[in-house]
N, C-alpha and C positions, 0 to 999 in steps of 0.2 A: 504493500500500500504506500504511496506518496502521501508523505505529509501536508496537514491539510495550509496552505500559507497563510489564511486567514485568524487560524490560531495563536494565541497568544499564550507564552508558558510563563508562569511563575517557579524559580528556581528558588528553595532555602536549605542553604547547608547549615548541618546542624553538627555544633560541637557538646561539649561535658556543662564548659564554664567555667569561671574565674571569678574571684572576687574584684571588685573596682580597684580595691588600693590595696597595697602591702602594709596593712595597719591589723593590728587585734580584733580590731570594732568591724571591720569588714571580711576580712578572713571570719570572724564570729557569725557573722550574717550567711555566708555563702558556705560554711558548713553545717548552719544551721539548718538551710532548706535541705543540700545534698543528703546530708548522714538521715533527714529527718522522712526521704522518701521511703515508703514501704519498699517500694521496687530493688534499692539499696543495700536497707537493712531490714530482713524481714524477722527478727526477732519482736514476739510479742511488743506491746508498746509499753505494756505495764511496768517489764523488765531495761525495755530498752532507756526510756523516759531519764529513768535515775540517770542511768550513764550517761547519757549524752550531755544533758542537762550541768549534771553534778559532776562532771570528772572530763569530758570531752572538751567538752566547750570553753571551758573554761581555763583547763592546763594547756590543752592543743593548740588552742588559738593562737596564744602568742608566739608559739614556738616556731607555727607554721608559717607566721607571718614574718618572721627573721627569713625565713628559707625564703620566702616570697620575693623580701628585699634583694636578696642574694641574685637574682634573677632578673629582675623585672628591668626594663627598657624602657628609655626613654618615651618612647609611644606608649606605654602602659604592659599592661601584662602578655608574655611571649604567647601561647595560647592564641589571646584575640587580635593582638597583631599578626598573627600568621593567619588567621581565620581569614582576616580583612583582606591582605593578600590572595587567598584564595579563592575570593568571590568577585576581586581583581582579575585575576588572574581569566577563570573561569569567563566572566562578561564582556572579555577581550573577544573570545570565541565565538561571540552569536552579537546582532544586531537587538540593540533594545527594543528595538519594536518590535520584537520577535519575540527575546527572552529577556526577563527581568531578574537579575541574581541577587539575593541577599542571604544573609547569615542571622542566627538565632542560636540561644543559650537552653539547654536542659532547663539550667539553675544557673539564678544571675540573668542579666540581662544583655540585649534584648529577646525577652518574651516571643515564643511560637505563635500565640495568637495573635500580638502584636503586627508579626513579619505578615502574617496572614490577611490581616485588612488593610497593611499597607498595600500588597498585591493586589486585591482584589478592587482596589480604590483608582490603583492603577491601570484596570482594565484587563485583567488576566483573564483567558478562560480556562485553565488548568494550573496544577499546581504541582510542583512533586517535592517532598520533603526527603534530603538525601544526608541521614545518621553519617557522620565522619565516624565510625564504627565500623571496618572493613568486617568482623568478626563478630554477630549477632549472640546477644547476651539480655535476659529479662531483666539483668542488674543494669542494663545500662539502652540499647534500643529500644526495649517494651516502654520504659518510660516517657518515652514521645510519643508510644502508640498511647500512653492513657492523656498524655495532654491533646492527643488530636481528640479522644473520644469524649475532655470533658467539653473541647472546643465545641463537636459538634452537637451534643447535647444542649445545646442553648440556643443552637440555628436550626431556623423554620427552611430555608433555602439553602439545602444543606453544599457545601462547595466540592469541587469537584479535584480530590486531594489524592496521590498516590504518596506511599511512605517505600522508599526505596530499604528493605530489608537487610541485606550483607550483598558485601561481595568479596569476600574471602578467597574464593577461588579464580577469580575474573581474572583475564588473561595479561591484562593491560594491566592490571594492579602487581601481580606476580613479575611483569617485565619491567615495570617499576621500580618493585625493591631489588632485583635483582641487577639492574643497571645501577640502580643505588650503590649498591658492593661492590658491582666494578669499577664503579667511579673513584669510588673508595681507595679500592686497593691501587690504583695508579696513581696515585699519590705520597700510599702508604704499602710494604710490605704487607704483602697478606697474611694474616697471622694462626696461629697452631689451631687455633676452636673461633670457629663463627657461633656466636649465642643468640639465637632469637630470644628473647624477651619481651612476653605478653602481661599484661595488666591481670592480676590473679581474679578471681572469685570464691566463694566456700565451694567447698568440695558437695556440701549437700546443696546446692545448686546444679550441678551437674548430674548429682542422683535426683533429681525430682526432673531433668527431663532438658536442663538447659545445653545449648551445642555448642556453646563457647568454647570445652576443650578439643571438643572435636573436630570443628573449623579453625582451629586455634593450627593447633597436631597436623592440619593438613597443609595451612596457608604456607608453614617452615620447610615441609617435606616439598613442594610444589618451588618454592624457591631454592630448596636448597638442589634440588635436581637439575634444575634450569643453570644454577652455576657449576654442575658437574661435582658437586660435592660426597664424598662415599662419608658414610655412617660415622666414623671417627672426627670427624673434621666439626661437623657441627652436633649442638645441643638445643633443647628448648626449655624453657622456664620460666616462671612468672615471680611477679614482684608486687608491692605495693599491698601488704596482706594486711588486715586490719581486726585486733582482738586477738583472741585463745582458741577458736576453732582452728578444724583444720583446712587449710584452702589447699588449691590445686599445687599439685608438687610436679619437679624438684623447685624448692623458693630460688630466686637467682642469687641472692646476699648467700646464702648457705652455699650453693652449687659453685659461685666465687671464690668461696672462701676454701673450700674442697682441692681446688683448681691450684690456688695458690701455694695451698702446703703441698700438693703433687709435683710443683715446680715446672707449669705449663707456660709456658714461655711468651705466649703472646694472645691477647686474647681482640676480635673483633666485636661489640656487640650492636643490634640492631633490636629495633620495637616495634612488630607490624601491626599491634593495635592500635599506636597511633598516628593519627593524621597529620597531627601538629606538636614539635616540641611545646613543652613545658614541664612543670614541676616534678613529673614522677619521670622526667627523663633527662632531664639538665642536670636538675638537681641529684636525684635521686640515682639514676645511673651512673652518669657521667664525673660526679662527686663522692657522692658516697660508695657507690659500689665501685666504682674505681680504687678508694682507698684504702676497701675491704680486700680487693684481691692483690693491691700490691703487698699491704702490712703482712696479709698471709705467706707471700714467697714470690709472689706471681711475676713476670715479665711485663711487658710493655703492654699497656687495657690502651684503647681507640673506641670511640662512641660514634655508631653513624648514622648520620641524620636523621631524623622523620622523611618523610616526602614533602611535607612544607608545601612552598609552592612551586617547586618542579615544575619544568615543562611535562616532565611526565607525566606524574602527579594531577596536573589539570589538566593531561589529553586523556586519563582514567575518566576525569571528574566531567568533562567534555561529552565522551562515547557513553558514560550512563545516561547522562540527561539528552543526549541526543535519542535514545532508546522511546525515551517516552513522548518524543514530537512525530513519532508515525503512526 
C-alpha cells in the first residue's frame, strides 16, 4: 500500500525521565513519582509506603542528587539533552507537514498527555508513541500503556494512537550497536570481554511472565554474532538493582568484580537498554563500575556509548516511524 500523503503523523518518543535540577528537593520529586509507580514497585503499598517515604526519600535523595551534579550539563540533565537531540535529529528526516516529532517523560516532564494535545492541536491524524525501550518490560513500557489508557479514559473522541512495543531484535537496531563497537574499537584496542549490560528487574518479574530477560538474552547474542564474536569473548549482565530481593543475574558490579580478581585484562562495556546516556551509565558504569573492576585486579575498562543520537540510531528511529505512514 502507498502511503496515504494527505496524512499527517504525530511522532512522541518517549524516554524514563529526569529530575529538573541536581538538587535534593527535585531528585525528591522525581523519585517520588518513579519509585511511587505500581508498575515499578509492585510491593504491597502498605509495606512499600514506610520505605519509600521513611528511609528512600529521604536518605536517597540527596545522595543521588550529588551523583546528578556529577553529570549534569550545561543544557540541563544528559538524559533530556540527548532526548532533545533525538527528536532533532529524527524531524530532520521527514517534512513537518508531514510529520511532527516530539519527546515526552514516563515521570517528570513533559507529560504524555500533554505531547498529545499538543499534536493533535496541531492537526495530526495519527499518532504513534515510540518507548526509547529497545527491550519491553511491565516495569518500564507497560507504564505508558497505563498512561495512554488513563489518557483515553476521559476522551469521548477517542485519538487515533499506536504504542510502538520493542524492538529488541530489529535489524537496524542490532546494526547499530554493532557499528557502535566497531567504531569503538578503531579507536581503541578491542578488549579480552565485551559486557553487554542491561538495566536489571526482580527476578519475580520474569517469573510472572515479563520478557525482558529474554529479549534482553537475545538483543546480546544477535549483536554479538553480527561482530563475529565466539562465546568466550562476550558476557551479559544487569545492573542498577534496587533493595534485598533477588533481581536478574549475573549483577554486572559482582561479574566486574569476579573479572578483576581473575586478572582479565581489558574489559569493553556496552548498555543496549539504553537509548540515551545518563545516570545509571555515566555514572554508574563508567565510574563506578569502572573503579570496581580496576581496584579488583582488572586491566584497562572503556565505556561505549549509548546510541545517542547516531546517524544510526535515528535511521533505526527513522525506519520505525516510517513503518506506520503506510
Amino acid at each position: 500500500m502507498k502511503s496515504d500523503k494527505n496524512t499527517k503523523l504525530g511522532v512522541v518518543l518517549m524516554n524514563l525521565g529526569t529530575p529538573t535540577e541536581p538538587t535534593p528537593k527535585a531528585v525528591r520529586q522525581f523519585l517520588e513519582e518513579f519509585l511511587g509507580d505500581r508498575r515499578v514497585v509492585e510491593i504491597p503499598r502498605l509495606v512499600w509506603w514506610p520505605i519509600l517515604y521513611g528511609i528512600i526519600l529521604p536518605f536517597r535523595s540527596p545522595k543521588v542528587a550529588k551523583l546528578y551534579k556529577e553529570i549534569w550539563l550545561p543544557e540541563g540533565s544528559p538524559l533530556k539533552v540527548i532526548t532533545q537531540k533525538q527528536v532533532a535529529g529524527l524531524q530532520s528526516r521527514f517534512d513537518e507537514a508531514d510529520v511532527v516529532v516530539k519527546y515526552a517523560m514516563t515521570y517528570g516532564e513533559p507529560k504524555l498527555a500533554q505531547r498529545i494535545a499538543e499534536l493533535e492541536s496541531a492537526g495530526v491524524d495519527k499518532i504513534v508513541v515510540l518507548p526509547l525501550y529497545p527491550q519491553y518490560s511491565a516495569t518500564t513500557t507497560a507504564a505508558i500503556y497505563d498512561q495512554y489508557a488513563n489518557l483515553i479514559t476521559g476522551q469521548r473522541n477517542i485519538s487515533n494512537i499506536s504504542i510502538h512495543k520493542e524492538y529488541f531484535d530489529h535489524d537496524d537496531y542490532i546494526t547499530a550497536l554493532a557499528n557502535s563497537v566497531r567504531h569503538h574499537w578503531q579507536s581503541h584496542d578491542q578488549a579480552e570481554k565485551l559486557l553487554f549490560s542491561f538495566h536489571g528487574i526482580p527476578k519475580r518479574c520474569v517469573e510472572k511472565g515479563d520478557p525482558y530477560e529474554r529479549q534482553s538474552r537475545a538483543t546480546a547474542q544477535l549483536v554479538a554474532d553480527k561482530l563475529g564474536l565466539n562465546d568466550s569473548q562476550w558476557a551479559i549482565s544487569f545492573q542498577s538493582r534496587l533493595g534485598k530481593a533477588e533481581w536478574l543475574t549475573p549483577y554486572t558490579d559482582k561479574l566486574l568484580e569476579s573479572w578483576g580478581k581473575e586478572g582479565v585484562s581489558s574489559v569493553d562495556v556496552l548498555c543496549p537498554a539504553f537509548a540515551s546516556d545518563c545516570l545509571e551509565t555515566v555514572e554508574e558504569i563508567d565510574q563506578e563500575n569502572r573503579e570496581i573492576f580496576l581496584s579488583a585486579g582488572g586491566g584497562r575498562f572503556e565505556y561505549i556509548p549509548c546510541l545517542n543520537d547516531s546517524e544510526d540510531h535515528v535511521d533505526l528511529l527513522e525506519k520505525i516511524v516510517t513503518e506506520y505512514r503506510i
